[in-house]
C-alpha positions in Angstrom: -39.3 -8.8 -1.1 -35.8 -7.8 -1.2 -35.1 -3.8 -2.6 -31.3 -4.5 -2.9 -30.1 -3.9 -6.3 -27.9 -7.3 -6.0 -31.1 -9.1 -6.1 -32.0 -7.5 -9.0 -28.5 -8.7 -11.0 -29.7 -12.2 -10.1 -33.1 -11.8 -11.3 -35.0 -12.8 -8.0 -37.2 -9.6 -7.5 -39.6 -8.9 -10.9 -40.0 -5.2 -11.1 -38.3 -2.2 -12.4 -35.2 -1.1 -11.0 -35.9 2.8 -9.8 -33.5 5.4 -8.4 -33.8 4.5 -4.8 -32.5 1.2 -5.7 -29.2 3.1 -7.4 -29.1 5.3 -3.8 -28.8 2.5 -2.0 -26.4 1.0 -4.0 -24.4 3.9 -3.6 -24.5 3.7 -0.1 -23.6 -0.2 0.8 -20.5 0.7 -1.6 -21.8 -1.7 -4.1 -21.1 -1.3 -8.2 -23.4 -1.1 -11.1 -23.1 -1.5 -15.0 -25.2 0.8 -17.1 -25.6 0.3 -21.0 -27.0 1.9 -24.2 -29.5 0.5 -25.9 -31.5 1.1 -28.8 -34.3 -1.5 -29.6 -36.3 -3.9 -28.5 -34.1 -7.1 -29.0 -30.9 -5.5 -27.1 -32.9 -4.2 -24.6 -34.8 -7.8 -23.6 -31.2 -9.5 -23.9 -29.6 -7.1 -21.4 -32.3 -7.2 -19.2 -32.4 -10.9 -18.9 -28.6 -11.1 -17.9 -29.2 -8.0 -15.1 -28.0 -4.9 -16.8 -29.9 -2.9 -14.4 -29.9 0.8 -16.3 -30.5 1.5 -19.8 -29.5 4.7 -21.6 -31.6 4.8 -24.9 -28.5 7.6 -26.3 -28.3 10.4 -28.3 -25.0 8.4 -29.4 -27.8 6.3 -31.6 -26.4 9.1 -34.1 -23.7 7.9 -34.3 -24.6 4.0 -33.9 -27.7 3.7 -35.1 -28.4 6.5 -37.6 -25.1 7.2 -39.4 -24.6 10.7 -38.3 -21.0 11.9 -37.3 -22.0 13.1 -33.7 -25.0 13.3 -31.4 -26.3 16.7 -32.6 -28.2 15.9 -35.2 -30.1 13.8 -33.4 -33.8 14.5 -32.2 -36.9 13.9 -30.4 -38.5 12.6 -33.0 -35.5 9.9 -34.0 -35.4 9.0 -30.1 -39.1 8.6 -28.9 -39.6 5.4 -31.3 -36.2 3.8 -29.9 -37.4 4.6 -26.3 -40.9 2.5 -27.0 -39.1 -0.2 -28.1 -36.4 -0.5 -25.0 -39.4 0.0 -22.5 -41.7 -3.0 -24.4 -38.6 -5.2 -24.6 -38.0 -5.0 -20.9 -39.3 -6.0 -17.5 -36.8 -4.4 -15.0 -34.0 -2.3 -15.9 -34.3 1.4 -14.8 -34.7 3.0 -18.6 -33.0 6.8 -19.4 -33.8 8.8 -22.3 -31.5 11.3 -23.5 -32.2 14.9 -24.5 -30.9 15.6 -27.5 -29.4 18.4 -28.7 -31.4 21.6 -29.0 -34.7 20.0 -26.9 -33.9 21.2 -23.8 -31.6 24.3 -24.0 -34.1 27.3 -24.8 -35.7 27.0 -21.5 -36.6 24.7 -18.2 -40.3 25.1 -19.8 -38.4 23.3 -23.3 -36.5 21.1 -21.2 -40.3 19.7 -19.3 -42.2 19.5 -22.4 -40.1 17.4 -24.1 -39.6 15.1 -20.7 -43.2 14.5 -20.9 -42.8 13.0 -24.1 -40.6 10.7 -23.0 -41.9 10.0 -19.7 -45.2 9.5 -21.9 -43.5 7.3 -23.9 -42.2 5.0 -21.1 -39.0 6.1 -19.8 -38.2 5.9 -16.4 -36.4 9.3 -16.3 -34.1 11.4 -18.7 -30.3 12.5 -18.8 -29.1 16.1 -19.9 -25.8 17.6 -20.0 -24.2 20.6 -18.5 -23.4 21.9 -14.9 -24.7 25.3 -13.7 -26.2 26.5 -16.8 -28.9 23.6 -17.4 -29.7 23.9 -13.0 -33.0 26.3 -14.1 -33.7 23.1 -16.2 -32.6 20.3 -13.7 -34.7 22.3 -10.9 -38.1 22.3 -12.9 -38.1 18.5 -14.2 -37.3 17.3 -10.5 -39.8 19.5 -9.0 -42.3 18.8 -11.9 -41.7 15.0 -10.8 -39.0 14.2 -13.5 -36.1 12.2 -12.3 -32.9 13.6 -13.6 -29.1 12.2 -14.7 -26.7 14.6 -15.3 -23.8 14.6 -17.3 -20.3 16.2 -17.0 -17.3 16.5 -18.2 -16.9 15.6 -22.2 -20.5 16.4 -23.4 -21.1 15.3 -26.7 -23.7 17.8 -27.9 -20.8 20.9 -27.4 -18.1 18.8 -29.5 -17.6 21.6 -31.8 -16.8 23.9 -29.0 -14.9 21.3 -26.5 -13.8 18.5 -29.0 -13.3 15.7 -28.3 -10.7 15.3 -25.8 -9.9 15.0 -22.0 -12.0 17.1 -19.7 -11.4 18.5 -16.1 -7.5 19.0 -15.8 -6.2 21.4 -13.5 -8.5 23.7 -12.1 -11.1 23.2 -14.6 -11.7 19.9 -12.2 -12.6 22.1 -9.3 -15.0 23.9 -11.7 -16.3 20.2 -12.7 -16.9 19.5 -8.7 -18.9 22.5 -8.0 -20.9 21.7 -11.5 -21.7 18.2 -9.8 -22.6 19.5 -6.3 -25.1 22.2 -7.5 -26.3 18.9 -10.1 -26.7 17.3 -7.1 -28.3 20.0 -4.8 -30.8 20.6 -8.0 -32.3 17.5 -7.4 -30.2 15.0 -9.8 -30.5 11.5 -9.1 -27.4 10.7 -10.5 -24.5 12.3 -12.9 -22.4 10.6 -15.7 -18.5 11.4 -15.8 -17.0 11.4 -19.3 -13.3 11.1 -20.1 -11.9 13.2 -17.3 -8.7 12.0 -15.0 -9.1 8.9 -13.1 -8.2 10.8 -10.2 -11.1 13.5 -10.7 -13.3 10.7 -11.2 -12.9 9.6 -7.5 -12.9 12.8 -6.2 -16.1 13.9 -7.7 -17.5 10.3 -6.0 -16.4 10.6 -3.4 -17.9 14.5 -2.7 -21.6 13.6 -3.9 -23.6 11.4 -2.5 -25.5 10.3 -5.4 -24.1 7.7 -7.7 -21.6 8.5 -10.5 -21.5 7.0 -13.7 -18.0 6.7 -15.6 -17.4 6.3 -19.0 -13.6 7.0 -19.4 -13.0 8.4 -16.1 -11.6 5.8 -14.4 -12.2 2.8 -11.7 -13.5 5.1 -8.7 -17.0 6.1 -9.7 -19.6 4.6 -8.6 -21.1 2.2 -12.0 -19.7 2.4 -15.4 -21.8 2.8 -18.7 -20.7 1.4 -22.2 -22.3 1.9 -25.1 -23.1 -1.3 -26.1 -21.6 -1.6 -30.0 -18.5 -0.7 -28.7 -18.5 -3.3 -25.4 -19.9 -6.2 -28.3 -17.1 -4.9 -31.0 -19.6 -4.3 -32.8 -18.1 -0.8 -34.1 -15.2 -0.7 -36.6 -12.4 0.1 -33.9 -12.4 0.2 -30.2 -12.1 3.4 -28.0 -9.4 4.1 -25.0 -12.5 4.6 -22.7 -14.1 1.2 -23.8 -13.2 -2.3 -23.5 -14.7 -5.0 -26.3 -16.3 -7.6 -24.6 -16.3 -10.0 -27.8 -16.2 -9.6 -31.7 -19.4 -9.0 -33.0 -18.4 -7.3 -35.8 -16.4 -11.0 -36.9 -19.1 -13.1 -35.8 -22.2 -11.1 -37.5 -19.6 -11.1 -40.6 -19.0 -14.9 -40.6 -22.7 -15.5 -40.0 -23.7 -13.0 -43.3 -21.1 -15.0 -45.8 -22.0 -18.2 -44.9 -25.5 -17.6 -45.4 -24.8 -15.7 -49.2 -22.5 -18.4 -49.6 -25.5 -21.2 -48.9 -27.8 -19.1 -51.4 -25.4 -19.2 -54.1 -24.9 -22.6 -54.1 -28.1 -24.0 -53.6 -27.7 -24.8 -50.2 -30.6 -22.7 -48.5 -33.5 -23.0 -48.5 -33.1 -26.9 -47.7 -35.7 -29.3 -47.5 -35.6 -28.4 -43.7 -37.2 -25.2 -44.3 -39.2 -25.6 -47.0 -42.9 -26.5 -46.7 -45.1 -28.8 -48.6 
C-alpha cells in the first residue's frame, strides 16, 4: 500500500489522510487542495472526489450561522459540525478550528478545548497567531495534538487588523519569523491569508512544512477555499476566491420550479404518491 498523497486524490488507498502524508507532499514538490466544510453531506461529497483536508471553520459564522465575522462563534456551535464532517467521511485529514476566545487565556485553555475536538473526531486543530499563541502551539503538540497555524489576516483580530492585506514591508519579515517559531513549536502545517504573492513564496520556501494559501498567491504549497464561495454559493465572489460554478443560480432555479409545481398541481404526481 502506497502512502503517497496522489494515491489518495485517486481513491486507491482507503484510509485517512494524516500529516505525514501532507510532509511528504511537501517534499516531492507536489500540490494539495484544502476545503471547508460544515456537515455531513459536503463532507462525504468532497471526500469522494479527493479533497484530501477538511477545515470544519470558524468562518461557519459567517456561512452557516449568519453572524458578521468568526468571533462569535464557539465551541459549542462547532463540536456538532465537526461530528457530522468526521461521520460523513472515510479519508480526508479533518481540522477543527478554535474559535475565538477558546484557546487565548492559556496553553492549559487552548488543550482542554483540543480534547473536545479530538474527542469528537477531528484529526487535529488550527489556531491563529505567531509568537504569542507558541506557549499554546508547544503544549497541544507535546500533549499529542497536531497543530495548523495561521498567519497573516486572522479573522478573530478583524476589529484590530481589518480586513485587509497583511505582511507588506517589513511586517513580512515579522510574518517569516512568526512562521519559523510556528514551525519550530511543533506545527504541522500553517495557513497564509491575504498577504503578497511574493511573501507567500518566501515564507514556502523558508519552512519546511506545507503552507496553505488563501489569497496569498500561486507559491504555497496547497490552497484552501471555503467552499460556498468556490460553489458560488455566497452572494458575491471574493478577490482571494475563484467560483467554481453557480450554486446560488442553480439551488434558485431548483427552489422555483418546485413552488411553481406545488402551485399548480403538479407535485405531488402520481409518481410519488402511494396507494
Amino acid at each position: 500500500m502506497s502512502d503517497d498523497l496522489n494515491t489518495l486524490y485517486g481513491g486507491i488507498v482507503n484510509r485517512r489522510v494524516t500529516t505525514r502524508d501532507l510532509q511528504a507532499a511537501k517534499d516531492r514538490g507536489e500540490k494539495w487542495a484544502m476545503l471547508t466544510s460544515y456537515d455531513m453531506l459536503t463532507a462525504q461529497l468532497f471526500d469522494e472526489v479527493g479533497i484530501p483536508v477538511l477545515l470544519v471553520g470558524d468562518s461557519a459564522g459567517n456561512n452557516v450561522l449568519g453572524y458578521d465575522t468568526t468571533v462569535p462563534v464557539t465551541m459549542e456551535d462547532l463540536l456538532p459540525l465537526v461530528r457530522g464532517v468526521v461521520r460523513g467521511t472515510k479519508r480526508p485529514l479533518v481540522v477543527a478550528d478554535l474559535p475565538f476566545g477558546s484557546y487565548q487565556e492559556s496553553p492549559t485553555q487552548a488543550l482542554q478545548n483540543s480534547v473536545r475536538f479530538l474527542q469528537a473526531g477531528a484529526h487535529a486543530v488550527k489556531l491563529e497567531g505567531g509568537r504569542r499563541v507558541l506557549p499554546q502551539v508547544q503544549l497541544l503538540v507535546e500533549s499529542g495534538v497536531p497543530v495548523m497555524g495561521h498567519l497573516g489576516l486572522t479573522p478573530q483580530s478583524v476589529n484590530t487588523l481589518g480586513y485587509r492585506v497583511q505582511g507588506r514591508g517589513e511586517a513580512g519579515d515579522q510574518l517569516i519569523d512568526d512562521a519559523l517559531a510556528l514551525q519550530a513549536a511543533g506545527a504541522f502545517a500553517i495557513v497564509l491569508e491575504v498577504v503578497p504573492a511574493d511573501l507567500g513564496e518566501r515564507v514556502s520556501k523558508e519552512l519546511d512544512i506545507p503552507t496553505i494559501g488563501i489569497g496569498a498567491g500561486p507559491g504555497c504549497d496547497a490552497q484552501v477555499l471555503v467552499w460556498t464561495d468556490m460553489a458560488g454559493l455566497t452572494p458575491k465572489g471574493l478577490k482571494l476566491a475563484k467560483r467554481y460554478a453557480d450554486l446560488r443560480a442553480v439551488l434558485g432555479d431548483a427552489a422555483r420550479a418546485y413552488a411553481d409545481e406545488v402551485r399548480d398541481g403538479q407535485f405531488p404526481g402520481p409518481e410519488h404518491s402511494f396507494t
